[in-house]
KEKOLSE-64907 format. One record per residue: x, y, z of N, C-alpha, C, O in turn. Coordinates in steps of 0.2 Angstrom, whole numbers, plus 5000, padded with zeros to 4 digits. Each point is the difference from the previous one (the first is absolute). Layout:
// KEKOLSE-64907
<npx=X	npy=Y	npz=Z	capx=X	capy=Y	capz=Z	cpx=X	cpy=Y	cpz=Z	opx=X	opy=Y	opz=Z>
...
//
This chain:
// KEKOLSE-64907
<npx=5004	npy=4994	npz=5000	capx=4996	capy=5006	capz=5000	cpx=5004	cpy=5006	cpz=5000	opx=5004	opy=5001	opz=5005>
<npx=4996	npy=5003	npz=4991	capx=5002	capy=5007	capz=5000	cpx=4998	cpy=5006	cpz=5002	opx=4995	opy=5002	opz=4997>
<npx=5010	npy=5002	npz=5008	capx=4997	capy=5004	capz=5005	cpx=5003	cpy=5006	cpz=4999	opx=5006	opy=5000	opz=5002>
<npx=4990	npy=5005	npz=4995	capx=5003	capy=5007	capz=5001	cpx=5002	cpy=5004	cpz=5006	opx=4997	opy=5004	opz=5004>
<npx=5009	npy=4995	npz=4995	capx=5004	capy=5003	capz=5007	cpx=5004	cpy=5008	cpz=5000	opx=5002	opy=5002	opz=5006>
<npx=4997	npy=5003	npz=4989	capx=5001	capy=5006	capz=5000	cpx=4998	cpy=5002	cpz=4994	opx=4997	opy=4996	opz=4996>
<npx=5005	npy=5009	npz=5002	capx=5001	capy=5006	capz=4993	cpx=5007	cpy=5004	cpz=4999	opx=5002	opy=5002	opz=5005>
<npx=5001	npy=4998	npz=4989	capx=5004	capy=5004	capz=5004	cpx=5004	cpy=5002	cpz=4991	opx=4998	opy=4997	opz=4994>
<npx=5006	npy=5007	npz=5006	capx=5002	capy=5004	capz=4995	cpx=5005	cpy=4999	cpz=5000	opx=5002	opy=5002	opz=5005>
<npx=5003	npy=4996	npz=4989	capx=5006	capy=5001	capz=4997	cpx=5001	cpy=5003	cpz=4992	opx=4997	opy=4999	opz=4995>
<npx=5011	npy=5005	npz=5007	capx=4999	capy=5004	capz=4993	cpx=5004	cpy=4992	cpz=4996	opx=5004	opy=4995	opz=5002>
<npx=4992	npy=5008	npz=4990	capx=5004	capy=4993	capz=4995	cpx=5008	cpy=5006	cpz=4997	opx=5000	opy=5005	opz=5003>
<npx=5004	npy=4993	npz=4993	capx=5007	capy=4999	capz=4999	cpx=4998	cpy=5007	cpz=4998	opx=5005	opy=5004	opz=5000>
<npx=4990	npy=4999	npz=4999	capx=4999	capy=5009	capz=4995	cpx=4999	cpy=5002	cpz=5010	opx=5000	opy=5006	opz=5001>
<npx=4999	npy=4993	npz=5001	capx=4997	capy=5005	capz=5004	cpx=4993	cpy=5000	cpz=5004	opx=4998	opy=5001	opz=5006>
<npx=4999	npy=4997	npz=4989	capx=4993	capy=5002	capz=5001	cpx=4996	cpy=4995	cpz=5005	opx=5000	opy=4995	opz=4997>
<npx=4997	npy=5005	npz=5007	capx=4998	capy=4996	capz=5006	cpx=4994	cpy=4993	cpz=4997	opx=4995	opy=5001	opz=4996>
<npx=5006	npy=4995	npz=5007	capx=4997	capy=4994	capz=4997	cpx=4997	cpy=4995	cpz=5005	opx=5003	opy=4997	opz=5004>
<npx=4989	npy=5002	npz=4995	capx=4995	capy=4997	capz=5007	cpx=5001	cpy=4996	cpz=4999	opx=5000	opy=4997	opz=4995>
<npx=5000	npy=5000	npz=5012	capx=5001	capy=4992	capz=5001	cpx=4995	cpy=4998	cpz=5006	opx=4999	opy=5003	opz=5006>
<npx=4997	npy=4991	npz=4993	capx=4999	capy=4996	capz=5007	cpx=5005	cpy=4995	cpz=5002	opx=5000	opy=4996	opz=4995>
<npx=5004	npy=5004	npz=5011	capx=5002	capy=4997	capz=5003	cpx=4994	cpy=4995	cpz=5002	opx=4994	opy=5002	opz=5002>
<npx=5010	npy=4990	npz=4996	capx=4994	capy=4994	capz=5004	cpx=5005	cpy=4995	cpz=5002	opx=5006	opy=4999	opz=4997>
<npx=4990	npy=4997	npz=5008	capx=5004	capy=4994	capz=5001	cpx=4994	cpy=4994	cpz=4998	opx=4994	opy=4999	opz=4999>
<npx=5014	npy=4995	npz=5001	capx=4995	capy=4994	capz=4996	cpx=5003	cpy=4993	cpz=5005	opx=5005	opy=4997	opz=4999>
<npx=4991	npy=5001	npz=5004	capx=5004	capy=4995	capz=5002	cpx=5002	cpy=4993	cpz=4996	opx=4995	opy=4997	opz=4997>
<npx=5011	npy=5001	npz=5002	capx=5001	capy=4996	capz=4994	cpx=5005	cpy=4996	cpz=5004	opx=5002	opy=5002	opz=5005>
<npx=5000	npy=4992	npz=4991	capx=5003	capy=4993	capz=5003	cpx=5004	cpy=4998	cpz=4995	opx=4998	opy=5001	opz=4994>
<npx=5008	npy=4997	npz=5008	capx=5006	capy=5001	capz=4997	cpx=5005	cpy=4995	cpz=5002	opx=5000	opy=4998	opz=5006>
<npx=5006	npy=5000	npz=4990	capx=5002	capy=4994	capz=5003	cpx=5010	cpy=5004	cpz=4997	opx=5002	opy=5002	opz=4995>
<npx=5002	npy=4998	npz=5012	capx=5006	capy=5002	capz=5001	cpx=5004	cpy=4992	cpz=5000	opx=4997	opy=4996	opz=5003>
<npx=5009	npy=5002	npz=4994	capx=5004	capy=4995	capz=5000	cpx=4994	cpy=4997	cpz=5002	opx=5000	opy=4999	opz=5006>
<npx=4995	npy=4999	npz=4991	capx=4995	capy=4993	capz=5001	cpx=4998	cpy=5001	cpz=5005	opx=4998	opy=4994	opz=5003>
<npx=5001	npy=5010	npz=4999	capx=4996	capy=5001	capz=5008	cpx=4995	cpy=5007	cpz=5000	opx=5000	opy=5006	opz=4998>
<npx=4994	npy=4989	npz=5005	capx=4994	capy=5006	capz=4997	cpx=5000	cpy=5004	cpz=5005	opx=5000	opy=4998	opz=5006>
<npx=4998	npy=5009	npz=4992	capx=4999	capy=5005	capz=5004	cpx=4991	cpy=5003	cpz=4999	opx=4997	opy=4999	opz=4995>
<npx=5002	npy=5006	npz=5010	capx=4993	capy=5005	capz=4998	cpx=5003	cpy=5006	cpz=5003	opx=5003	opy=5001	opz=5005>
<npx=4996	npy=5003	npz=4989	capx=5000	capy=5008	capz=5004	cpx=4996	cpy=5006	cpz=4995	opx=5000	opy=5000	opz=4994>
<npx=4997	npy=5003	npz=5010	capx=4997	capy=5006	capz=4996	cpx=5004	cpy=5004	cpz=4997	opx=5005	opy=5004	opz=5002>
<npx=4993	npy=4996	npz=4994	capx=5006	capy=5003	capz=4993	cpx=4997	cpy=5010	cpz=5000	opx=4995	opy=5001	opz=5002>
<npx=5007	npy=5003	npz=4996	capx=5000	capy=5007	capz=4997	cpx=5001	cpy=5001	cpz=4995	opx=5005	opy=4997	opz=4997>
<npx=4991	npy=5007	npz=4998	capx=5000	capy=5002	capz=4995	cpx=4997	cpy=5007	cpz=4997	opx=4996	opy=5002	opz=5004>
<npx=5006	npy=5001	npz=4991	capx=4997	capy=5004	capz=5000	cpx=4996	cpy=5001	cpz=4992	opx=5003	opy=4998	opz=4994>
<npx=4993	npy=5004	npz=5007	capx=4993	capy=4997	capz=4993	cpx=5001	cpy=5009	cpz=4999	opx=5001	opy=5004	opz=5005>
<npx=5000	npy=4998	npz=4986	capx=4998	capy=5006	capz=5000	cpx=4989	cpy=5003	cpz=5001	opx=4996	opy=4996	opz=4998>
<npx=5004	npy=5008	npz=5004	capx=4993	capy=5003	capz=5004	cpx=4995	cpy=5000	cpz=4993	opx=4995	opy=5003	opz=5001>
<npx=5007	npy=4995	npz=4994	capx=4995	capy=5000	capz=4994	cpx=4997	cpy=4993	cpz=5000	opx=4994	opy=4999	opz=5000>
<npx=5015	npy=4995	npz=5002	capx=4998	capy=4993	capz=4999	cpx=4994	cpy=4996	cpz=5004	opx=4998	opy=5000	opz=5006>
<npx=5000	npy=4995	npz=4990	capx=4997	capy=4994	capz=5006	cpx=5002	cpy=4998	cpz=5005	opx=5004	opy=4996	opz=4998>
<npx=4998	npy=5004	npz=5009	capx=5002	capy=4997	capz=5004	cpx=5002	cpy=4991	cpz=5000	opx=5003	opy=4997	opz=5004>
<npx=4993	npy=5001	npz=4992	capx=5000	capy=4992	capz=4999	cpx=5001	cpy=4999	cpz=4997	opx=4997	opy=4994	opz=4999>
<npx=5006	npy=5009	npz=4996	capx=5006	capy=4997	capz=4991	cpx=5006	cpy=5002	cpz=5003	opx=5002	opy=5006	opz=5001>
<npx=5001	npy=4988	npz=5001	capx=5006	capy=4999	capz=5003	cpx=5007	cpy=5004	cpz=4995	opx=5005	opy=5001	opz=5001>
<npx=4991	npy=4999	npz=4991	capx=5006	capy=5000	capz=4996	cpx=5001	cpy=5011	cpz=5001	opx=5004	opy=5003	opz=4997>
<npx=4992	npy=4999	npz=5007	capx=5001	capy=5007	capz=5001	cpx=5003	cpy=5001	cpz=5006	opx=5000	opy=5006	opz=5003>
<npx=5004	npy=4986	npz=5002	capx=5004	capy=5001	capz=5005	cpx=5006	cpy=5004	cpz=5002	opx=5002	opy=4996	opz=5004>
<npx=5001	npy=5007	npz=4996	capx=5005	capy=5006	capz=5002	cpx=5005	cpy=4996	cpz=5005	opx=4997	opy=4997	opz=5005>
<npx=5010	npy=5003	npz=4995	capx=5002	capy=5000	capz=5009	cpx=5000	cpy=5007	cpz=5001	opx=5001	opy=5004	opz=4996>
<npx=4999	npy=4996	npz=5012	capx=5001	capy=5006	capz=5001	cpx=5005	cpy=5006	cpz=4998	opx=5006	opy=4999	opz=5001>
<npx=4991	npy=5007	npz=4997	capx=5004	capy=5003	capz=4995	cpx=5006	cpy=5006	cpz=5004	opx=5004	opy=5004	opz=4997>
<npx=4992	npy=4994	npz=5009	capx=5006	capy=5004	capz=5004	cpx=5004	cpy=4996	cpz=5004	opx=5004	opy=5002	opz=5004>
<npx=4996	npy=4989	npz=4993	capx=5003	capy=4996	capz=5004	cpx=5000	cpy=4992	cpz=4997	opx=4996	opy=4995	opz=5001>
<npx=5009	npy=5006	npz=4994	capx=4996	capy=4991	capz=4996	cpx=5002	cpy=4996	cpz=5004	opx=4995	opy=4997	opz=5000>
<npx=5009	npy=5000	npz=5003	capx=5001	capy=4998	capz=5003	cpx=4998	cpy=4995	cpz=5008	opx=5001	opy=4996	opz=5003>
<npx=4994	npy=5010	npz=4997	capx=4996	capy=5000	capz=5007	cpx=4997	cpy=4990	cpz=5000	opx=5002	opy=4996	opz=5004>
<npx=4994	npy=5003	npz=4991	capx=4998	capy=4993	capz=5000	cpx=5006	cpy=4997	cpz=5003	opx=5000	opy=4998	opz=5005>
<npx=5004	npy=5002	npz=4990	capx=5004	capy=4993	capz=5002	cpx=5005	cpy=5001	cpz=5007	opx=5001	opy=4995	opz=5004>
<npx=5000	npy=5011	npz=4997	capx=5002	capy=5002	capz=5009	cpx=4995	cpy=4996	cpz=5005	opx=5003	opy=4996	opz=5004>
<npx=4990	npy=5006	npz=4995	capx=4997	capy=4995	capz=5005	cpx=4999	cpy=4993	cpz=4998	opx=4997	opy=4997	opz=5004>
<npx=5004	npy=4999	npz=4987	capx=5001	capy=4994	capz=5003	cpx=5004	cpy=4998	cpz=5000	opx=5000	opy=4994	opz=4997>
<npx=5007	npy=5008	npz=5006	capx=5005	capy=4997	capz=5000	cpx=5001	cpy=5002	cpz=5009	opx=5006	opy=5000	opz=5002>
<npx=4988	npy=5003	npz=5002	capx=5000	capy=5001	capz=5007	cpx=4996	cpy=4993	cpz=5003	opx=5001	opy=4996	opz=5004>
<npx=4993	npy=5004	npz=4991	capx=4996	capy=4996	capz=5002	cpx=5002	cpy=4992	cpz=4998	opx=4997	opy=4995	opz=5003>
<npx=5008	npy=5005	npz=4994	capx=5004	capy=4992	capz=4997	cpx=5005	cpy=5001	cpz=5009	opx=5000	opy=4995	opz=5004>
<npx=5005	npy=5009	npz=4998	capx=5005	capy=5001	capz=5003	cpx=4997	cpy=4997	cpz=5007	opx=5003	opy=4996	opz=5003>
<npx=4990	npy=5006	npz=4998	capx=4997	capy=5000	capz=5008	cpx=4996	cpy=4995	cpz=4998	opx=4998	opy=4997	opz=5005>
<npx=5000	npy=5000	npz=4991	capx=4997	capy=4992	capz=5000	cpx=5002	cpy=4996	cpz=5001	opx=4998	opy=4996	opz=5004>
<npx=5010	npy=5004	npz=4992	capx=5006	capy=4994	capz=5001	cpx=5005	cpy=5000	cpz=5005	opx=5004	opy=4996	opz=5001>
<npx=4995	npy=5013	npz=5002	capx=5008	capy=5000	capz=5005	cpx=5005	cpy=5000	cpz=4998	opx=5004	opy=4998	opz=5003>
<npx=4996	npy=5008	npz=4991	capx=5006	capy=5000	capz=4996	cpx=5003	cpy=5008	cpz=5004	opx=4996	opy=5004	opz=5002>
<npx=5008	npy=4996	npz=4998	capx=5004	capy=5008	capz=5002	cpx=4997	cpy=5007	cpz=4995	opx=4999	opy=5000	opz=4994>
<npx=4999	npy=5004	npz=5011	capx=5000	capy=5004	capz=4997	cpx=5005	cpy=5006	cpz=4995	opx=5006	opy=4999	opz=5003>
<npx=4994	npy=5004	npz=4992	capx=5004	capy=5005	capz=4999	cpx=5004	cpy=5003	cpz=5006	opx=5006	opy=4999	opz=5001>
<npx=4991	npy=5004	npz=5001	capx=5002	capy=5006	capz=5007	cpx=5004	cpy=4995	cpz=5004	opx=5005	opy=5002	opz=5004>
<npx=4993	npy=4990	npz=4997	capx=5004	capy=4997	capz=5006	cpx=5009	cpy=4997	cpz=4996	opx=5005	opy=4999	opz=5004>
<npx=4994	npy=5000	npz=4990	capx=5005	capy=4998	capz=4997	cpx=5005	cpy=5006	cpz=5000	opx=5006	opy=4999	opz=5000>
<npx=4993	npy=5006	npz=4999	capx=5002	capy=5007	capz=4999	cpx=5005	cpy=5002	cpz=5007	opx=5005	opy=5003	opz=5000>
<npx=4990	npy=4996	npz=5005	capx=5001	capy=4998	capz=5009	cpx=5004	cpy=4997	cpz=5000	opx=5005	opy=5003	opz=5003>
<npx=4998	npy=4991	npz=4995	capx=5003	capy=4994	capz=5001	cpx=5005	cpy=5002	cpz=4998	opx=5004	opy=5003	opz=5003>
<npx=4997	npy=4997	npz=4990	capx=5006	capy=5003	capz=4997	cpx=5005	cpy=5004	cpz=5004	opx=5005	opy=4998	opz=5002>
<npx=4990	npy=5008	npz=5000	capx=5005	capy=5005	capz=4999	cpx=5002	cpy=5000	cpz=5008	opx=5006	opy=5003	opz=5002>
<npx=4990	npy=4994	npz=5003	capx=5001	capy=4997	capz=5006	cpx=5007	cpy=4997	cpz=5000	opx=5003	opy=5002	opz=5005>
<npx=5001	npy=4994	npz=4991	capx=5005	capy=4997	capz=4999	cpx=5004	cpy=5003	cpz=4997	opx=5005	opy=4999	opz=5000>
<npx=4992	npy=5008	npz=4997	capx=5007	capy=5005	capz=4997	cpx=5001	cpy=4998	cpz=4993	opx=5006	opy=5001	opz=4997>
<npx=4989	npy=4996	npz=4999	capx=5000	capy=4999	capz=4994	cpx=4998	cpy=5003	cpz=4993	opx=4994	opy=5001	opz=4999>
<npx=5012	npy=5000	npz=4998	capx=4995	capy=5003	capz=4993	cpx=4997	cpy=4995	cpz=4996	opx=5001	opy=4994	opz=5000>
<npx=4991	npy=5010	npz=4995	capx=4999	capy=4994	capz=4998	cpx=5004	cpy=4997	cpz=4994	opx=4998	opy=4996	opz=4996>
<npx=5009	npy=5006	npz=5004	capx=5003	capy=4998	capz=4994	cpx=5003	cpy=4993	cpz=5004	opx=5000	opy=4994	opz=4997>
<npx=5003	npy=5007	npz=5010	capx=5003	capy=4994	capz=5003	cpx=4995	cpy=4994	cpz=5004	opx=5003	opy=4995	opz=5002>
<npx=4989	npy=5007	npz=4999	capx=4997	capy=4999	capz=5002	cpx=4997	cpy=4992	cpz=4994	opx=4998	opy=4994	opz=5003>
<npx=5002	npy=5007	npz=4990	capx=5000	capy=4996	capz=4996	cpx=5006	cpy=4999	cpz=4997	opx=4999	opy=4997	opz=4995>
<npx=5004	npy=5004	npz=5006	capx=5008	capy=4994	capz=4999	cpx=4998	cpy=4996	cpz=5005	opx=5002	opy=4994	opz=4999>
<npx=4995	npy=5007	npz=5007	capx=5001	capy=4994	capz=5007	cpx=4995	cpy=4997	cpz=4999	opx=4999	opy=4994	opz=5002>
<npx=4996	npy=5009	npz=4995	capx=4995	capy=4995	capz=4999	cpx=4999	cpy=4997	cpz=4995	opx=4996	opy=4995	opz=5000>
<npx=5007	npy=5006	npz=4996	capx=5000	capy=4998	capz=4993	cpx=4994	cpy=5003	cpz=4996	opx=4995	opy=4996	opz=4997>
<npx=5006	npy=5008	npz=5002	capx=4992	capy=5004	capz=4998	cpx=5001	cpy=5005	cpz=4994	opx=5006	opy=5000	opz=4999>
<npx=4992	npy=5002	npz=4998	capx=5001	capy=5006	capz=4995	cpx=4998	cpy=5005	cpz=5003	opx=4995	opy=5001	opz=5004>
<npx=5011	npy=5003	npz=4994	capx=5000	capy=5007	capz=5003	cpx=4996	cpy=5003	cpz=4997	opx=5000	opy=5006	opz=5002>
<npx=4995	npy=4994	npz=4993	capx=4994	capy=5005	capz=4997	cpx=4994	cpy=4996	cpz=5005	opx=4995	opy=5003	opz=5001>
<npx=5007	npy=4991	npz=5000	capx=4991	capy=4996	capz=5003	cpx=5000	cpy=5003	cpz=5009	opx=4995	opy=5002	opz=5003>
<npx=5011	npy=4997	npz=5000	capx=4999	capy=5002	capz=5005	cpx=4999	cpy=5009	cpz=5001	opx=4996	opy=5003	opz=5005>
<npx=5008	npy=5000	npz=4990	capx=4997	capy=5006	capz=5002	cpx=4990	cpy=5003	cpz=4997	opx=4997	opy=5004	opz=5004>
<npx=5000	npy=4993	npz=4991	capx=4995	capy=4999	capz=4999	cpx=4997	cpy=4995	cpz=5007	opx=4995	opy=5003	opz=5003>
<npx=5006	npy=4993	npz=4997	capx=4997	capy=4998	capz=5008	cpx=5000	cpy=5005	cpz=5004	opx=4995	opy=5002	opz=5002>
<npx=5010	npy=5001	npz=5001	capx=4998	capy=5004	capz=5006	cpx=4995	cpy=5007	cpz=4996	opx=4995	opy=5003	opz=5001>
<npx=5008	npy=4999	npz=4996	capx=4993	capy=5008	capz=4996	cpx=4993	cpy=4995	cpz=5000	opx=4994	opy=5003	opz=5000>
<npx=5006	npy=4991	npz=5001	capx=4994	capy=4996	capz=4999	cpx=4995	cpy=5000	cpz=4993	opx=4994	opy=5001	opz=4999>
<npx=5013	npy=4998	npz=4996	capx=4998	capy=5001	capz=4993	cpx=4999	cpy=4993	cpz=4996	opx=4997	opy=4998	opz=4995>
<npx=5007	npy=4998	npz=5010	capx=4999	capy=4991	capz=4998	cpx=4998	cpy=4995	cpz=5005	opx=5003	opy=5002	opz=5005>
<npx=4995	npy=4995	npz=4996	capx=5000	capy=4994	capz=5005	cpx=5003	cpy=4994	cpz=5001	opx=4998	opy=4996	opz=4995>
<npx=5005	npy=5001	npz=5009	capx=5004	capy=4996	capz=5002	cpx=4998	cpy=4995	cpz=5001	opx=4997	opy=4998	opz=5005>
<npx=5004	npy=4996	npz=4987	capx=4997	capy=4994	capz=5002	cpx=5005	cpy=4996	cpz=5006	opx=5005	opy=5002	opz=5004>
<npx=4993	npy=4992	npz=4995	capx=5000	capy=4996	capz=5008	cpx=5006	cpy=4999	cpz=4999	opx=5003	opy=5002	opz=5005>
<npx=5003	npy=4995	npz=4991	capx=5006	capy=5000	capz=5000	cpx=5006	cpy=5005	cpz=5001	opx=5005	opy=4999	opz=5002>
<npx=4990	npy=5007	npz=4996	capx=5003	capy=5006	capz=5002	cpx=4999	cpy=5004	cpz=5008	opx=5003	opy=5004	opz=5003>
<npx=4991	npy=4992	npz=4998	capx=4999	capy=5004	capz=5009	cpx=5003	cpy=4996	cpz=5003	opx=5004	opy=5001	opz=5005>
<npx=4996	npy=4993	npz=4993	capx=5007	capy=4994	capz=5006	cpx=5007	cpy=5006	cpz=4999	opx=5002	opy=5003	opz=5005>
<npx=5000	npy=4998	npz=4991	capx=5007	capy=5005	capz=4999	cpx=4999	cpy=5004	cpz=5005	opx=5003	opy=4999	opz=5005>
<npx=4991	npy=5006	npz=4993	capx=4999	capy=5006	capz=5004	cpx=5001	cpy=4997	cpz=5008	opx=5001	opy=5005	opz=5004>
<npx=4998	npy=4991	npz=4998	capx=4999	capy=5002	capz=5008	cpx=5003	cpy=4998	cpz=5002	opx=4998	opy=4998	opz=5006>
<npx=5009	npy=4999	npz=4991	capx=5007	capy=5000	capz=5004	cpx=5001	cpy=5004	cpz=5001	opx=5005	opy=4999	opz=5004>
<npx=4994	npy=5009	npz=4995	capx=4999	capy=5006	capz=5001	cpx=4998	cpy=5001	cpz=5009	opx=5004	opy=5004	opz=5003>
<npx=4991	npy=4994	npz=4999	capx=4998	capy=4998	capz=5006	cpx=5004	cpy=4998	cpz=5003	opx=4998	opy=4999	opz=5005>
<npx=5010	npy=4997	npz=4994	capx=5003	capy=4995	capz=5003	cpx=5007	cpy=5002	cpz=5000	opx=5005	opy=4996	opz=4998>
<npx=4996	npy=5010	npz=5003	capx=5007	capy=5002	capz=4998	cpx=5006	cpy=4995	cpz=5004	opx=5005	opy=5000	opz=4996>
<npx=4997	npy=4996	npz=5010	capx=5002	capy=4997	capz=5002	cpx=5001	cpy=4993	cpz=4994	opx=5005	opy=4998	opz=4997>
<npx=4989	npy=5000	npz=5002	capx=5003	capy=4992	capz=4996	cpx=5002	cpy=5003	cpz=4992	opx=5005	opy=4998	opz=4997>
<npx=4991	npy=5008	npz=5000	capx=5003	capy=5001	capz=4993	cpx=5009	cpy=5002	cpz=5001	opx=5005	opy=4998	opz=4997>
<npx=4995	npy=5006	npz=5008	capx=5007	capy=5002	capz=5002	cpx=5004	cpy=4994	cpz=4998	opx=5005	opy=5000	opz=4996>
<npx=4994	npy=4995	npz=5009	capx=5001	capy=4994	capz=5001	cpx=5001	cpy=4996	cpz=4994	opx=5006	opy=4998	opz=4999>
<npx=4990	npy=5002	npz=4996	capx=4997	capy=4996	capz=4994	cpx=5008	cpy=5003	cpz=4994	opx=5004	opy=4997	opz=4998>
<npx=4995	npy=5009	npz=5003	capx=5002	capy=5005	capz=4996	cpx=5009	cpy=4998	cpz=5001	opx=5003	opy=4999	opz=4996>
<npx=4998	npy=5001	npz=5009	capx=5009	capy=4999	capz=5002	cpx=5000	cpy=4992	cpz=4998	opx=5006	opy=5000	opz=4999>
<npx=4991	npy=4992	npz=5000	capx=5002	capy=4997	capz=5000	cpx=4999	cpy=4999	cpz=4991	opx=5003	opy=4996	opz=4996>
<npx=4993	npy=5008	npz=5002	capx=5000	capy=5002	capz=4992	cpx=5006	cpy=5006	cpz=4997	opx=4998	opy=5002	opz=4995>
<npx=5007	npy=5000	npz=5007	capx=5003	capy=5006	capz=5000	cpx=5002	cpy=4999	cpz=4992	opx=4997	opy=5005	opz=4997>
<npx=5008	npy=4991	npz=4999	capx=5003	capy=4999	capz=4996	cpx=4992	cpy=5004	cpz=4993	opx=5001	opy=5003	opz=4994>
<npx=4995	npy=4994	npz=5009	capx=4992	capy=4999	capz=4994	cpx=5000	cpy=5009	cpz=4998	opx=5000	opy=5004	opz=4996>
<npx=4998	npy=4996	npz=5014	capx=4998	capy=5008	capz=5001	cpx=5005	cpy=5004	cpz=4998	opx=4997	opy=5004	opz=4997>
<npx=5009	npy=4997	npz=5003	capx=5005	capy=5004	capz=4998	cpx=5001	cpy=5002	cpz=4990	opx=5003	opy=5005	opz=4997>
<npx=4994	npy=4987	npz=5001	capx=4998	capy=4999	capz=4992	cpx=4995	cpy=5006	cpz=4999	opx=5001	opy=5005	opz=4996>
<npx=4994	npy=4993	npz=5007	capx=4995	capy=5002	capz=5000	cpx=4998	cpy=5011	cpz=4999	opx=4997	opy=5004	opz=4997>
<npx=5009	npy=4994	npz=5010	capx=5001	capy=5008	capz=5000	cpx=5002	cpy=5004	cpz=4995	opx=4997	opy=5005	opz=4997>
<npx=5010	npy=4990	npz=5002	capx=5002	capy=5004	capz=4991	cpx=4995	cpy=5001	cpz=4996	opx=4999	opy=5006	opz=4999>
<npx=4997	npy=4989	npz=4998	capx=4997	capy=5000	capz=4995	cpx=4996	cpy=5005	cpz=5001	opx=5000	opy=5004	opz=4995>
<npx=4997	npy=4998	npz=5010	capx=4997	capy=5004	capz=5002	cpx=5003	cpy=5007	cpz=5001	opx=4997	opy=5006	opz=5000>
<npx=5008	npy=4993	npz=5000	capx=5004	capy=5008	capz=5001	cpx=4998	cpy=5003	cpz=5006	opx=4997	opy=5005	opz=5000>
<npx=5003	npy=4990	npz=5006	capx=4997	capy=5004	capz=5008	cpx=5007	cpy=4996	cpz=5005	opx=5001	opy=4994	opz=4999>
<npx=5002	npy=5010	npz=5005	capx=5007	capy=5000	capz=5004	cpx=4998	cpy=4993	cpz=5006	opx=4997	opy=5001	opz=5005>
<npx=5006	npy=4994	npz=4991	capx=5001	capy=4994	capz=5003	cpx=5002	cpy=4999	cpz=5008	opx=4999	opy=4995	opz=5003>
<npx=5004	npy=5012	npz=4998	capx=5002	capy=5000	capz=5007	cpx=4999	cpy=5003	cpz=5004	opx=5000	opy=4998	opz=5005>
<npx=4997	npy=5008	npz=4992	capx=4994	capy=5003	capz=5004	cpx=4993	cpy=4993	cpz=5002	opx=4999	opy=4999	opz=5005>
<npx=5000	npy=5000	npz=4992	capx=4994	capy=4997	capz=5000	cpx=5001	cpy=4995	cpz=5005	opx=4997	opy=4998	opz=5005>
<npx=5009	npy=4998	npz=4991	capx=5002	capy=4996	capz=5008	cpx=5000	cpy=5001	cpz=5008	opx=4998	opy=4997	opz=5004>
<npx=5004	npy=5009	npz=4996	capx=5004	capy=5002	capz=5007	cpx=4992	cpy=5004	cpz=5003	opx=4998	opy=4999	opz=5006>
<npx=4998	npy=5004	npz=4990	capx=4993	capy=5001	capz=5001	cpx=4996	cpy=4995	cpz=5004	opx=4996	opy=5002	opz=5005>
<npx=5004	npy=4991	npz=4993	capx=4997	capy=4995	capz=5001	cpx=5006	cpy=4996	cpz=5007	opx=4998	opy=4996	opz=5004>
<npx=5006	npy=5005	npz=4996	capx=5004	capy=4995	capz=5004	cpx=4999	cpy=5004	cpz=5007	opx=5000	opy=4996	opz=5005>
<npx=4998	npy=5010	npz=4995	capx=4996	capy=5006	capz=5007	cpx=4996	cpy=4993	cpz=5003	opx=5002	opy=4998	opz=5005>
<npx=4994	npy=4998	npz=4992	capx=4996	capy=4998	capz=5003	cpx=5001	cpy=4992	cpz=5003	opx=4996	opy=4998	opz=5005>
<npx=5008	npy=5000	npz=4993	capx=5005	capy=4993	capz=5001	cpx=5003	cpy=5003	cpz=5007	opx=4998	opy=4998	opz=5006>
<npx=5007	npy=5008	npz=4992	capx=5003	capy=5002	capz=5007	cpx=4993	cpy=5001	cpz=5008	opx=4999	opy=4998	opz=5006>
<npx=4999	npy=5005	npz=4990	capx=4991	capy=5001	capz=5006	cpx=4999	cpy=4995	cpz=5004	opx=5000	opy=5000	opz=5006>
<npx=4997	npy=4995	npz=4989	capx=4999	capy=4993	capz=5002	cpx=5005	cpy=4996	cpz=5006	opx=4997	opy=4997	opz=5004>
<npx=5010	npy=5006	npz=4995	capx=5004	capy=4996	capz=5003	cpx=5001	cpy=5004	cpz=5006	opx=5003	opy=4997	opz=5005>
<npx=4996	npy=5008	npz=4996	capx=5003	capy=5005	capz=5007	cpx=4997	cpy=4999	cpz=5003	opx=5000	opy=5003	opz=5006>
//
């Protein structure tokens, strides 16, 4: 069912202001093979039908907005870390996100879209993430890997030594 949720006015590419109803729709949707529900937003220009989907808009002051909420409502279904906690985690440990995925093995354009909360983190990649949470055994993990992690660094063009000496803080922690 579609419910008109506001009115509102944006100018088009010339200037000139352009009427819309904002509506939501609730609709059902399946993320990595797992079904989700959530009411979607749209904006219908104020001439159109409301219920000819094919005059659907994302929002024009925010296209993005749908898939931000279902990649919130996928995260708190499943238990998956949020953007803002991974970003926390991180930088908790004193990491960039350039060294951050070298350690995780992750792409450095996926992780930094993960935390803007531009992509979502299927299940192979939030196991990575939340070694993040674990700074004492990654630390760990990470020094009995060093010859990999040092590879990796290069490849990466991110200071194998800094990064080490970063992470070995936490080894020492443990131990005092």
């Amino acid at each position: 069912m579609v419910k008109v949720i506001a009115r509102v006015s944006h100018p088009d590419i010339t200037g000139a202001p352009v009427d819309f109803k904002v509506i939501e729709v609730e609709e059902h949707l399946t993320i990595f093979s797992e079904p989700i529900a959530n009411t979607h937003r749209y904006w219908v220009p104020a001439t159109a039908d409301v219920d000819d989907e094919e005059e659907y808009l994302e929002p024009v002051d925010d296209p993005d907005y749908n898939f931000r909420m279902d990649f919130a409502i996928y995260r708190r279904k499943y238990n998956f870390l949020q953007p803002e906690e991974i970003r926390a985690a991180r930088q908790e440990m004193g990491l960039s996100q350039s060294e951050a995925a070298v350690v995780l093995g992750l792409d450095e354009s996926l992780l930094i879209d993960i935390e803007a909360n531009m992509a979502l983190q299927p299940y192979d990649q939030e196991l990575k993430l939340r070694w993040l949470l674990s700074p004492m055994t990654l630390s760990s993990f990470v020094r009995n890997h060093q010859e990999i992690m040092q590879e990796r660094c290069r490849q990466a063009e991110v200071d194998a030594e800094g990064l080490l000496e970063k992470l070995a803080h936490y080894e020492q922690a443990a131990n005092i």
